[in-house]
C-alpha positions as CSV (number, residue, x, y, z in Angstrom):
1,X,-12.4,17.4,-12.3
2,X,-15.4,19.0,-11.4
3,X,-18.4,16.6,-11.3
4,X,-22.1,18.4,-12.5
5,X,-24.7,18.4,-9.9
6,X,-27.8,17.2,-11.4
7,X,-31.0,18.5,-9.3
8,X,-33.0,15.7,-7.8
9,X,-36.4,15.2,-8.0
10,X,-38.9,17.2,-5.4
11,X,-41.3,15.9,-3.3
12,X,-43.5,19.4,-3.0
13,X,-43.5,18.7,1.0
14,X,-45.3,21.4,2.2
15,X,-43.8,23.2,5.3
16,X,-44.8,26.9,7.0
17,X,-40.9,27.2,7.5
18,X,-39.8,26.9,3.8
19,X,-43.2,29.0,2.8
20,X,-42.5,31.8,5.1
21,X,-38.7,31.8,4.0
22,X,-40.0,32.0,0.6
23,X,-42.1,34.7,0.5
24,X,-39.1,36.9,3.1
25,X,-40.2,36.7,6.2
26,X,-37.3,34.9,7.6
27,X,-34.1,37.8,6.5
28,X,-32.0,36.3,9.3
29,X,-32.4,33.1,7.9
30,X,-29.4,33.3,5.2
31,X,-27.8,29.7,5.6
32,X,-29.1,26.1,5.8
33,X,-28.1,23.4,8.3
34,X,-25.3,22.3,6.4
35,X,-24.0,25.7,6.5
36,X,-25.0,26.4,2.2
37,X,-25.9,30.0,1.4
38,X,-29.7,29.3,0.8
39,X,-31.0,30.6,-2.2
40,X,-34.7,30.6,-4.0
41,X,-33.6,28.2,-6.4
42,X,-31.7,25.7,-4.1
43,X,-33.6,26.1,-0.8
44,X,-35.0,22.4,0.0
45,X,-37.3,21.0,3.6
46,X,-34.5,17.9,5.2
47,X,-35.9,15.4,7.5
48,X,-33.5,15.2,10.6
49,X,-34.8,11.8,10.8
50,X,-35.3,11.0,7.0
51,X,-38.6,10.4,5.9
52,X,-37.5,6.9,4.3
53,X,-36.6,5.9,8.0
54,X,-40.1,6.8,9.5
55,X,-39.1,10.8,9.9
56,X,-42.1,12.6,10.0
57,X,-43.1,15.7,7.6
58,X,-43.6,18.0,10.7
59,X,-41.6,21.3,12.0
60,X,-39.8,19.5,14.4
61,X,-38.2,17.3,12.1
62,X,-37.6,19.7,9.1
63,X,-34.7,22.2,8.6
64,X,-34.1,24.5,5.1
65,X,-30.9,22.7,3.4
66,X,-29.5,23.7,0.1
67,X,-30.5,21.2,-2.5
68,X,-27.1,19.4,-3.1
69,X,-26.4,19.0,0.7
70,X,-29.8,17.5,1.3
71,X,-29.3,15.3,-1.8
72,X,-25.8,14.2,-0.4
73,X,-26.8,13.1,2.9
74,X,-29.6,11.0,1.3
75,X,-31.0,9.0,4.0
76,X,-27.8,8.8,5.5
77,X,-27.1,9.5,9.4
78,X,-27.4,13.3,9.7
79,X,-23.8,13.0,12.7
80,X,-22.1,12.4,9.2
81,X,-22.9,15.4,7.7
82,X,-23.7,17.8,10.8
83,X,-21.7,19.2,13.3
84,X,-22.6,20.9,16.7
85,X,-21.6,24.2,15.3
86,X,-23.4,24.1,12.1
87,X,-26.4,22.9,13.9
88,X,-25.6,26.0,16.6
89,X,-25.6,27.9,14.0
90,X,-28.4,27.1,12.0
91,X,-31.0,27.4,14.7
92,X,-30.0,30.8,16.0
93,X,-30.7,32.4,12.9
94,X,-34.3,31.6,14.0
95,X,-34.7,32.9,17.9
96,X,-36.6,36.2,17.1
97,X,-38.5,35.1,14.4
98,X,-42.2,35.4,15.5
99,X,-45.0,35.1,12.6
100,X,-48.7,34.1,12.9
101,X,-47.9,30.9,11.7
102,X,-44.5,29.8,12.6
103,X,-42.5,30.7,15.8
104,X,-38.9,30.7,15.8
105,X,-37.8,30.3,19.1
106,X,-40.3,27.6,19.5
107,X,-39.1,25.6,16.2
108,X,-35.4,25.6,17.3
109,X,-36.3,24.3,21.1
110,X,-38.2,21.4,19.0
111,X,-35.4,20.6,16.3
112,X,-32.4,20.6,19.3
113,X,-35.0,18.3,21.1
114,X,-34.9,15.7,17.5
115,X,-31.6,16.0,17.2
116,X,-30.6,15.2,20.1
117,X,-32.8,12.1,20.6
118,X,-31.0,11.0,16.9
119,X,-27.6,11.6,18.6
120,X,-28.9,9.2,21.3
121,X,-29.5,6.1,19.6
């Protein structure tokens, strides 16, 4: 039985990584960290550290999900829904990304750094 996904409701945050993506400056950028095919009507901003538990709206803590994975996880721990090659994964899709506003080397260095403090506790 296949159950309907119904889409949540958005929060609008604002983000240069999902704006940039957007408008097609990220081509290499394909999947999200859960490993979904991202898409223009299911790309979504996931707080490693979720914004219910005192995650913060900022590049470091933010990675492009598809919709029904980031509505999934919820608030829950993101070492239930993420593995180390996903995560591997995810982030080199951003290493030679260079735009005026976002840099994508310097993005993945930062997200490995929150996730790995997350792992940590």
């Amino acid at each position: 039985m296949k159950v309907n996904f119904i889409k949540p409701i958005s929060f609008t945050y604002k983000s240069p990584l999902k704006t940039e993506w957007l408008k097609g400056n990220m081509p290499s950028v394909t999947h999200g960290i859960y490993g979904g095919i991202l898409t223009k009507d299911n790309i979504t901003l996931e707080h490693i550290k979720p914004h219910s538990k005192g995650g913060k709206t900022s590049l470091k803590n933010l990675a492009l999900a598809v919709d029904e994975n980031n509505f999934k996880r919820g608030s829950k721990p993101i070492w239930q829904f993420l593995t180390k090659e996903m995560f591997e994964q995810y982030i080199e899709q951003f290493k030679n990304i260079f735009l005026p506003d976002f840099n994508g080397k310097e993005y993945a260095e930062n997200l490995t750094k929150t996730v790995e403090r997350l792992l940590k506790q």
